[in-house]
PAKOLMAR-802786 format. One record per residue (C-alpha): residue number from 1; x, y, z. Coordinates in steps of 0.02 Angstrom, whole numbers, padded with zeros to 5 digits. Layout:
+------+--------+--------+--------+
! nuse !      x !      y !      z !
+------+--------+--------+--------+
!  NUM !      X !      Y !      Z !
...
+------+--------+--------+--------+
//
This chain:
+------+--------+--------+--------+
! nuse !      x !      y !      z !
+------+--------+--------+--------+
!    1 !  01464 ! -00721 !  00474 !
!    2 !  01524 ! -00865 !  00572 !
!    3 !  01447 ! -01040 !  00604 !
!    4 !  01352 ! -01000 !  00746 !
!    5 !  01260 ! -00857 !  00711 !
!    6 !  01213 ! -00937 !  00544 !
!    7 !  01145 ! -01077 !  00650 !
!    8 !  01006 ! -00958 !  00734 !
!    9 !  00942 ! -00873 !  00559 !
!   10 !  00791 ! -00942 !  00474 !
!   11 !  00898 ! -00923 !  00308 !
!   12 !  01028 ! -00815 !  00235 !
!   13 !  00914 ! -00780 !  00069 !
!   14 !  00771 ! -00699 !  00175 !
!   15 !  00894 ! -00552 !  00262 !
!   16 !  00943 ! -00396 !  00184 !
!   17 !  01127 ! -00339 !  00194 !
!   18 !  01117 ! -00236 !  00340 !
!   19 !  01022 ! -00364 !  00434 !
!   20 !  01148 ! -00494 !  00378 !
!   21 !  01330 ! -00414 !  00404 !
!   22 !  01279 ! -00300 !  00583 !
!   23 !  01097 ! -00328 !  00651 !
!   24 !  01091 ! -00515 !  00637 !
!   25 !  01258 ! -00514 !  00710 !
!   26 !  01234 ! -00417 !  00852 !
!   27 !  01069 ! -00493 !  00901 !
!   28 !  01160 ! -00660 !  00903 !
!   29 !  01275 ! -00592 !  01063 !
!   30 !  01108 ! -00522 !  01143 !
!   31 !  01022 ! -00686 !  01119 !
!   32 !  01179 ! -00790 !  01189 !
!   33 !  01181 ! -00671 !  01326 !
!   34 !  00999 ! -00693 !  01351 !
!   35 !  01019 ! -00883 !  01337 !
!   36 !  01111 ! -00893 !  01502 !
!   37 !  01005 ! -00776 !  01588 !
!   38 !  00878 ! -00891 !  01560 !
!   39 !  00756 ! -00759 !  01469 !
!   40 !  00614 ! -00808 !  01372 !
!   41 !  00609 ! -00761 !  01177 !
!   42 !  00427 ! -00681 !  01215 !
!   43 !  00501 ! -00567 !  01337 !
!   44 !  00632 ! -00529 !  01240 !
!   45 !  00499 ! -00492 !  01108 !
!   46 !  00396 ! -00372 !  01240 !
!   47 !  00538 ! -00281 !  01279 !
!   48 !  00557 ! -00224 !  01104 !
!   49 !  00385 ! -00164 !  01101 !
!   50 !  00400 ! -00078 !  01255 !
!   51 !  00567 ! -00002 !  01196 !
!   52 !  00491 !  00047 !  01023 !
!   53 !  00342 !  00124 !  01080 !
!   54 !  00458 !  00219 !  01199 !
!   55 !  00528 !  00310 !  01074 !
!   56 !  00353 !  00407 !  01051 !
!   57 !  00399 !  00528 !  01178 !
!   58 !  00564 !  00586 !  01082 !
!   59 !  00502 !  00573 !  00896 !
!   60 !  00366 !  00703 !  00962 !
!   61 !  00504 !  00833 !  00979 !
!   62 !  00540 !  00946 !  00844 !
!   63 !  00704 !  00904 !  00763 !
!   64 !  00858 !  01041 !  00737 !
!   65 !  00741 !  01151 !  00638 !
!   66 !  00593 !  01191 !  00769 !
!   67 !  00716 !  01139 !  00947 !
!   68 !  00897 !  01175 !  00909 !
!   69 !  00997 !  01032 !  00975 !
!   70 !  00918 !  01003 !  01103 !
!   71 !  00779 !  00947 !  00958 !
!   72 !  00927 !  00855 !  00879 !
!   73 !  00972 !  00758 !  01025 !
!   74 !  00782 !  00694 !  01058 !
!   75 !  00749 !  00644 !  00875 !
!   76 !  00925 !  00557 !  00879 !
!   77 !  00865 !  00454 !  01062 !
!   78 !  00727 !  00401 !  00975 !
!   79 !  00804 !  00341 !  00809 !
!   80 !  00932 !  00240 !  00933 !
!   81 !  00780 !  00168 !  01035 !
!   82 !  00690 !  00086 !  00886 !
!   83 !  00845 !  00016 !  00797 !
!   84 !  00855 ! -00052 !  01010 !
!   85 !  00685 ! -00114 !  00994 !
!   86 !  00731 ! -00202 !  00819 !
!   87 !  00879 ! -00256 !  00877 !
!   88 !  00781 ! -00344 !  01001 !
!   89 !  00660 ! -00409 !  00875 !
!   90 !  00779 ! -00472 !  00790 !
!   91 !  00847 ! -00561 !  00950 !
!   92 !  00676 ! -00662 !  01006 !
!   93 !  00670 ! -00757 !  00836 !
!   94 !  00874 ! -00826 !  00840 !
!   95 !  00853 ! -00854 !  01050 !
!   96 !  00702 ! -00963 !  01012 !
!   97 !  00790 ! -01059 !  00889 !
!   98 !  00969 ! -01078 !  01003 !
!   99 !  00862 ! -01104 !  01134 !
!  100 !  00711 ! -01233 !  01053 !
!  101 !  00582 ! -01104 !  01131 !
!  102 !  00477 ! -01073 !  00991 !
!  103 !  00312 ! -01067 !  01022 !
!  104 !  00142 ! -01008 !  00914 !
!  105 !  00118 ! -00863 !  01049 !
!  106 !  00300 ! -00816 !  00996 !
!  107 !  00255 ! -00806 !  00806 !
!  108 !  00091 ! -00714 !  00835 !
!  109 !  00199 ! -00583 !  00973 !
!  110 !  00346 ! -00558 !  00855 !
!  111 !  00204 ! -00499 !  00686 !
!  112 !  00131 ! -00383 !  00837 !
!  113 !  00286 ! -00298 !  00859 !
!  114 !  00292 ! -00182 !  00724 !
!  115 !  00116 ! -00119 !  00759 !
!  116 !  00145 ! -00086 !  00950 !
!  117 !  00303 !  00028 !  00899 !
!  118 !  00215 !  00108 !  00746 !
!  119 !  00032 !  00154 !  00824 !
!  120 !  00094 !  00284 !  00965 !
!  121 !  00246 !  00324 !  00868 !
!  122 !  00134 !  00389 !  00702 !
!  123 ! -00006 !  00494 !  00841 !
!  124 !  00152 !  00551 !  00933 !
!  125 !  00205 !  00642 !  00749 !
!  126 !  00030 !  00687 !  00715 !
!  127 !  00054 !  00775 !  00866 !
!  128 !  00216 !  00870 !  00830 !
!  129 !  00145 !  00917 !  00664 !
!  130 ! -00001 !  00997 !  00766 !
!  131 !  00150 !  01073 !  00848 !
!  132 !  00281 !  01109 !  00711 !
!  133 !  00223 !  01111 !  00566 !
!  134 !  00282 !  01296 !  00471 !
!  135 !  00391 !  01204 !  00336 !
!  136 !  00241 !  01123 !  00290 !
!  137 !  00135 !  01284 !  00282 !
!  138 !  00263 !  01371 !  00209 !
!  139 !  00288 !  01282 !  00049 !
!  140 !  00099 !  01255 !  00035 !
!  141 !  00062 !  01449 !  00046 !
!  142 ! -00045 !  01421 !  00210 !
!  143 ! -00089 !  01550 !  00337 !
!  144 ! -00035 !  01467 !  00501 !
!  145 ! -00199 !  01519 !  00583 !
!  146 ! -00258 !  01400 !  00742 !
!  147 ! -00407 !  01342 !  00596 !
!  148 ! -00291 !  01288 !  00470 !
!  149 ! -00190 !  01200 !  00606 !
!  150 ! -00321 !  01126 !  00666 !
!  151 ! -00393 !  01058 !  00467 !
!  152 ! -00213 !  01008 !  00420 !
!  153 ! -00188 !  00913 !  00552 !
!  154 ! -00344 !  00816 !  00562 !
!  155 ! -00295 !  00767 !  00369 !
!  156 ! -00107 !  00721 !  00426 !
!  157 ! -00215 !  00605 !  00567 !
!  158 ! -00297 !  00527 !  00420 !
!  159 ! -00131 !  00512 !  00335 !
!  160 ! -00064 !  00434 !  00469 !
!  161 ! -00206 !  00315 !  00482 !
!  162 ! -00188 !  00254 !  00319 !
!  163 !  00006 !  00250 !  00311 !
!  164 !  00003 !  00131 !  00460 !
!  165 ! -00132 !  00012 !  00433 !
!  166 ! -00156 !  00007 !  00256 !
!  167 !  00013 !  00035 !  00219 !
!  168 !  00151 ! -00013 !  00337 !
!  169 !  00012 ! -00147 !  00411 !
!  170 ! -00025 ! -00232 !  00224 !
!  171 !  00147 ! -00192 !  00155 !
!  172 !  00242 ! -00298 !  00305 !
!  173 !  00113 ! -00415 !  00310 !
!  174 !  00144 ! -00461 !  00159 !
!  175 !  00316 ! -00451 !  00158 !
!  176 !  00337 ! -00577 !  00303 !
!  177 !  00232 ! -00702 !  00214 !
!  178 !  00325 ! -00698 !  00072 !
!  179 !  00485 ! -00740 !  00170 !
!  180 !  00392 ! -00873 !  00247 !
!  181 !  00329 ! -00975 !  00062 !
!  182 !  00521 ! -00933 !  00016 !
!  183 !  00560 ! -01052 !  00166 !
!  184 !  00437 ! -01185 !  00144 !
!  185 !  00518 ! -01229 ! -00026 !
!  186 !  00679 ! -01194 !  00041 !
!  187 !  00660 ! -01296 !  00194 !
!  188 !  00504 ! -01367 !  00196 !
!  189 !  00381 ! -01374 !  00330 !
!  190 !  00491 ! -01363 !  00466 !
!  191 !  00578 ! -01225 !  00407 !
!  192 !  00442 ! -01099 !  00381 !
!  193 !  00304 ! -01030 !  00475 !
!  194 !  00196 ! -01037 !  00333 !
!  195 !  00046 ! -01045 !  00434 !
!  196 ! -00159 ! -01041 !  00346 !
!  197 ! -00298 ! -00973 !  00416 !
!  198 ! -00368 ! -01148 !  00407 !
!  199 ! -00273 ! -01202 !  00522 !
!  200 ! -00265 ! -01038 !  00635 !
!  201 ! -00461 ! -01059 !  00639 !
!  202 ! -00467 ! -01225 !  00692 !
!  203 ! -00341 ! -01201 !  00826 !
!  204 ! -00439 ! -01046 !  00886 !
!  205 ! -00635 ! -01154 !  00885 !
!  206 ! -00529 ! -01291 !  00960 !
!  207 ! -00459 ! -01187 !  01103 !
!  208 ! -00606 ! -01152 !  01260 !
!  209 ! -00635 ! -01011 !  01313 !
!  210 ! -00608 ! -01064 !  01507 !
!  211 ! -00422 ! -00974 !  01563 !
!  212 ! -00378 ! -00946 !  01407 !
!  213 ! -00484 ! -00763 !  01370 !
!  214 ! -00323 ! -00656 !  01300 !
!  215 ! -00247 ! -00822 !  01199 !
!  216 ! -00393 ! -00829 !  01119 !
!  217 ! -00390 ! -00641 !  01072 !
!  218 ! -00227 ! -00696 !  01008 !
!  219 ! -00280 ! -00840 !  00905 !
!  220 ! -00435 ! -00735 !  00838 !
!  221 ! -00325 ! -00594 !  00781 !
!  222 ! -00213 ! -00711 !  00701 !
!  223 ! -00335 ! -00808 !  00606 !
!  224 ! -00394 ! -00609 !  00528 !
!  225 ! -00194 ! -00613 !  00492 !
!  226 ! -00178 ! -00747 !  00395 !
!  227 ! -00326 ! -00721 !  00304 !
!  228 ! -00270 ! -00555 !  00230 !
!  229 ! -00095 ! -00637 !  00179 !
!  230 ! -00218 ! -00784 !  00104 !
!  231 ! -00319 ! -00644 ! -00001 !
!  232 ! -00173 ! -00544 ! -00063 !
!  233 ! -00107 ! -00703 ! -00152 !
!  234 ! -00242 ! -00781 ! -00246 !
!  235 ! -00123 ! -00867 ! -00364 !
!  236 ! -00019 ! -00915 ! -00230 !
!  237 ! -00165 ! -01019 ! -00163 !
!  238 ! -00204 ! -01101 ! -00318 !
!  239 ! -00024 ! -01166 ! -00356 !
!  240 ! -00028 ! -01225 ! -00170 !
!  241 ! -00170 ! -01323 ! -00180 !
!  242 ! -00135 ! -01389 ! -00353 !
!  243 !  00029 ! -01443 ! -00280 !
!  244 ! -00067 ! -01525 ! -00130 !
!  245 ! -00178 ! -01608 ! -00253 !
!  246 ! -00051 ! -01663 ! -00353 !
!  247 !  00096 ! -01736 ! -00241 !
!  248 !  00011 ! -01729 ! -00063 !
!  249 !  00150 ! -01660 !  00019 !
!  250 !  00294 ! -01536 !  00003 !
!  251 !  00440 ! -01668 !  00011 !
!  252 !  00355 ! -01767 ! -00138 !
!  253 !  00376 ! -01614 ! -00223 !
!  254 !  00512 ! -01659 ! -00374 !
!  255 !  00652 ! -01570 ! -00351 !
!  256 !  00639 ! -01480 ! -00529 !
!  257 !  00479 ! -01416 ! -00470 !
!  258 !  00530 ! -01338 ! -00284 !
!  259 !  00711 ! -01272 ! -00391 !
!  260 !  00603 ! -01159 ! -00493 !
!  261 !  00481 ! -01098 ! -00371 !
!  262 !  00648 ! -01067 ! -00270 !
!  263 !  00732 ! -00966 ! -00409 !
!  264 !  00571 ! -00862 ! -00441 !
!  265 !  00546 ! -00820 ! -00247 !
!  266 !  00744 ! -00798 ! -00229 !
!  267 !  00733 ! -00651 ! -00366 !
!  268 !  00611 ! -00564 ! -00265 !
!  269 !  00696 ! -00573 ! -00091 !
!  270 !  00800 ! -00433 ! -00126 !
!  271 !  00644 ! -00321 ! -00143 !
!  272 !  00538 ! -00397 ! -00013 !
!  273 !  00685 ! -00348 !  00088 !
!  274 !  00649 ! -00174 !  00052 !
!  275 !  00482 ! -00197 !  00138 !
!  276 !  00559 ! -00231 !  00311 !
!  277 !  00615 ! -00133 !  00456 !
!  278 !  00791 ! -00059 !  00374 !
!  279 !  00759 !  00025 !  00224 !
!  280 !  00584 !  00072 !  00293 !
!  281 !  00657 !  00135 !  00468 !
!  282 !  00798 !  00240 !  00357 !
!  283 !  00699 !  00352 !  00275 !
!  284 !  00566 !  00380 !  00424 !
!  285 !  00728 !  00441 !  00506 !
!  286 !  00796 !  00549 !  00355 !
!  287 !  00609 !  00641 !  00363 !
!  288 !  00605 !  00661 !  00550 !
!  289 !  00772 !  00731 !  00559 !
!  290 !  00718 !  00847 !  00409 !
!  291 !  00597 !  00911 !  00505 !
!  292 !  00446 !  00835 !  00386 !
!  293 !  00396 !  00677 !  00475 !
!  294 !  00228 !  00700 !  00364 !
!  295 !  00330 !  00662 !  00204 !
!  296 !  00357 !  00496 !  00283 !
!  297 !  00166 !  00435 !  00269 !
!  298 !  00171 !  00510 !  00096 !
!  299 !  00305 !  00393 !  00063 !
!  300 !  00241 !  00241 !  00154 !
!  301 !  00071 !  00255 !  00055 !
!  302 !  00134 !  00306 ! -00120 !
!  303 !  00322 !  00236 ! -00145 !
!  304 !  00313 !  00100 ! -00016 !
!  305 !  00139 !  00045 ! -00104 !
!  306 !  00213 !  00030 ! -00272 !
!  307 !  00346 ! -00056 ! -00234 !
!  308 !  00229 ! -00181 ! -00144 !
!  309 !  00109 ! -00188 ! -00290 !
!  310 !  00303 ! -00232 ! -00380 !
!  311 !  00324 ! -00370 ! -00278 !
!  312 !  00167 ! -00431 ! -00260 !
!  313 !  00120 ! -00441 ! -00459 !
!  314 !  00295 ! -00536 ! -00483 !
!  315 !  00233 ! -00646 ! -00356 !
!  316 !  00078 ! -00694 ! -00427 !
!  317 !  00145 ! -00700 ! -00618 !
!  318 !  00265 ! -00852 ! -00564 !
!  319 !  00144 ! -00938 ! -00475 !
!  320 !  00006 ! -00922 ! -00586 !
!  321 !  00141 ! -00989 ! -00736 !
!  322 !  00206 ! -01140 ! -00633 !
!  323 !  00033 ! -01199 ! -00575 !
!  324 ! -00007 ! -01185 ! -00760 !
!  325 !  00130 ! -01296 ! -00809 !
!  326 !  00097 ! -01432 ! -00692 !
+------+--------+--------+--------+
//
């Protein structure tokens, strides 16, 4: 990767190798392209979603096994359209940083992103499960009778449901804040995001209420955003404000300190990686082009949640041992 593009990530330890060696890459040219157009990061950023959610129409198609290729060629549209949209996604953050347009609207539209692609795309499979669904009924020895349709479809909904918001929802969540306390002792503050719902709330009671109705539906949902990342992290939070207490602020740090809270986080990257669009995106496409899309929220809520308690309990275990030691 060449000077330049390096220039526009946040840092090389918080992407995973396909991010790294092709999307980061390409997203660079986009965002230099961009750049002279004169377009903003944000609608850079809305484009994605709009491109993402797109996809709906195409992932609601039954792949080879229900359409022939004509089933093929949808589910294959809408696997190109989201790695678009991500591409994209990937774009807003490095034009905002060639471009000095970052901006706390920008942070708060680039978390949404993910959700606006993810809500019609899961309904759009509940829907072709409602549709498609005799490999399922097959293996499970189910009459495909209009009732049973209708009960196993209402319990994929519920699936679905809890895949995206409990799952994906948490599991990214999470997974973004991490990469943004890797930064702060990377970095330091103005190298991270690393935002607290203190703060979030204060901007929010701060901001009136006079022509600025939807920011404020921003800032509210933002402040329930970083709350959630606050409460998955207890330990986190204690080292943090032991390390407040202690030194005041993150450049008084000593180095010895920030190097092993570094180390720790850097061992973890890999797998917080995991939690992210590519690995995530790969096998929702493996399990629509199968033909069992509905293996995919089994996935998200058993594997993916594992793998996020992993992370998370690694986390916490450092933290809680280094504030210990201080």
């Amino acid at each position: 990767m060449n000077e330049k593009v390096q220039s526009t990530l946040k840092s090389s330890e918080t992407e995973d190798w396909l991010d790294y060696h092709f999307v980061r890459p390409l997203s660079y040219y986009c965002a230099v392209g961009f750049a002279k157009l004169g377009v903003h990061p944000n609608m850079v950023t809305i484009m994605s979603m709009i491109i993402g959610a797109a996809s709906t129409y195409f992932y609601a198609h039954g792949c080879y096994f229900y359409e022939g290729m004509e089933g093929l060629v949808y589910n294959l549209i809408a696997i190109f359209l989201l790695i678009w949209a991500d591409i994209y996604d990937c774009t807003d953050g490095q034009l905002a940083r060639m471009t000095g347009k970052k901006s706390q609207m920008g942070r708060i539209l680039d978390g949404a992103a993910g959700f606006v692609w993810f809500v019609p795309i899961y309904l759009g499979l509940v829907y072709r499960f409602y549709n498609y669904h005799d490999i399922e009924f097959s293996w499970l020895d189910i009459d495909n009778t209009m009732d049973n349709t209708y009960i196993a479809t209402g319990v994929v909904f519920v699936l679905a449901l809890i895949s995206g918001f409990l799952g994906m929802g948490g599991q990214q969540r999470l997974a973004d804040y991490y990469i943004q306390i890797h930064l702060f002792f990377l970095k330091g503050e103005k190298g991270s995001e690393l935002d607290n719902s203190a703060q979030q709330q204060k901007l929010y009671d701060e901001t009136p209420w006079k022509g600025n109705v939807i920011w404020k539906y921003f800032l509210k949902s933002y402040v329930g955003y970083t709350q959630k990342q606050e409460k998955a992290t207890p330990e986190f939070q204690k080292l943090m404000g032991k390390l407040k207490d202690k030194y005041g602020s993150v450049d008084k740090i000593p180095a010895e300190v920030r190097e092993e809270i570094h180390r720790n986080s850097l061992a973890i990257m890999k797998w917080n990686g995991l939690l992210t669009f590519n690995f995530r995106s790969g096998m929702f496409f493996i399990f629509c082009l199968l033909d069992i899309p509905v293996a995919n929220f089994l996935f998200e809520i058993i594997g993916m949640s594992l793998l996020t308690y992993y992370i998370n309990h690694r986390h916490e275990a450092f933290c809680k041992k280094i504030a210990q030691n201080l």
